[in-house]
N, C-alpha and C positions, 0 to 999 in steps of 0.2 A: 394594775388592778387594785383599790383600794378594799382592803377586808377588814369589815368591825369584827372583832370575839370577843366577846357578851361571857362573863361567868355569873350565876346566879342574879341577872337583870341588869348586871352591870359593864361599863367598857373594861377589857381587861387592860391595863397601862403595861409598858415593857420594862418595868422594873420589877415585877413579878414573873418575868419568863427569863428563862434560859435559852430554850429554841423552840421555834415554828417548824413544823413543816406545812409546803401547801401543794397536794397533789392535784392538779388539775387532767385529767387524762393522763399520759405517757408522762407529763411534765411534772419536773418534782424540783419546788425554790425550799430554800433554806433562810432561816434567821437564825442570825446574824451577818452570814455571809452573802444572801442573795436580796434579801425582803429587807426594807427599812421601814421605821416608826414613825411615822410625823406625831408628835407630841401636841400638837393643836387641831387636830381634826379626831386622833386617837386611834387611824386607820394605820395597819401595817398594810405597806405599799410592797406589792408584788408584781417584777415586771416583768412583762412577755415581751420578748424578741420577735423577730415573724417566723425565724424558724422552730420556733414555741408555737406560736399560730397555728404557722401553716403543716404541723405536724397533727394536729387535731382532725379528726374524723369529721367532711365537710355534710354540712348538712343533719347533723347526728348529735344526739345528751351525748353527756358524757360527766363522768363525775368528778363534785370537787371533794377534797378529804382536806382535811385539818388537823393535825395534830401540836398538844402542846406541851412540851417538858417546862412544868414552873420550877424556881430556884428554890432548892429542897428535894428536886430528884423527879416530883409524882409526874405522871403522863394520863393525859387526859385527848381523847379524841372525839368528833364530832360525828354527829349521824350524816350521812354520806347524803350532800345535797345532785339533784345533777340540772345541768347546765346545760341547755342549748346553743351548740356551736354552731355557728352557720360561716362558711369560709366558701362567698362568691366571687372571687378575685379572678378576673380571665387569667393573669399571670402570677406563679406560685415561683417565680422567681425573685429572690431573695434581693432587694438593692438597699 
């Protein structure tokens, strides 16, 4: 899942961050160790497994949260957007 973060109208680059987090429902990635940067598009990539997915309340919002530690300590978080999951898969089995 590709996510722009925008400070003050701008893309934030990840040479000003230390860590992301990106709470999606129950699901919680990490930058450095979960989310990667693509430097030419400016999106940090957050990727969902299906049992990321198929843990999501089918049919139901749910919110995504953002948070951002930049280098220098500060933490800044975003206003809780939410997201419509929709999970119609006949099978919730994992392959």
């Amino acid at each position: 899942m590709p996510l722009n973060i925008t400070v003050n109208g701008g893309q934030l680059p990840a040479s000003e961050v230390e860590a992301v987090e990106v709470r999606l429902g129950g699901v919680r990635k990490l930058y450095p160790e979960e989310i990667s940067y693509d430097a030419e598009t400016g999106h940090f990539l957050v990727p969902l497994r299906q049992e990321d997915t198929l843990s999501l309340p089918e049919d139901d919002a749910v919110q995504l949260d953002v948070r951002v530690k930049f280098k220098g300590g500060s933490v800044a978080g975003t206003q809780k957007v939410t997201v419509v999951v929709s999970v119609n898969a006949l099978s919730e089995e994992v392959i």
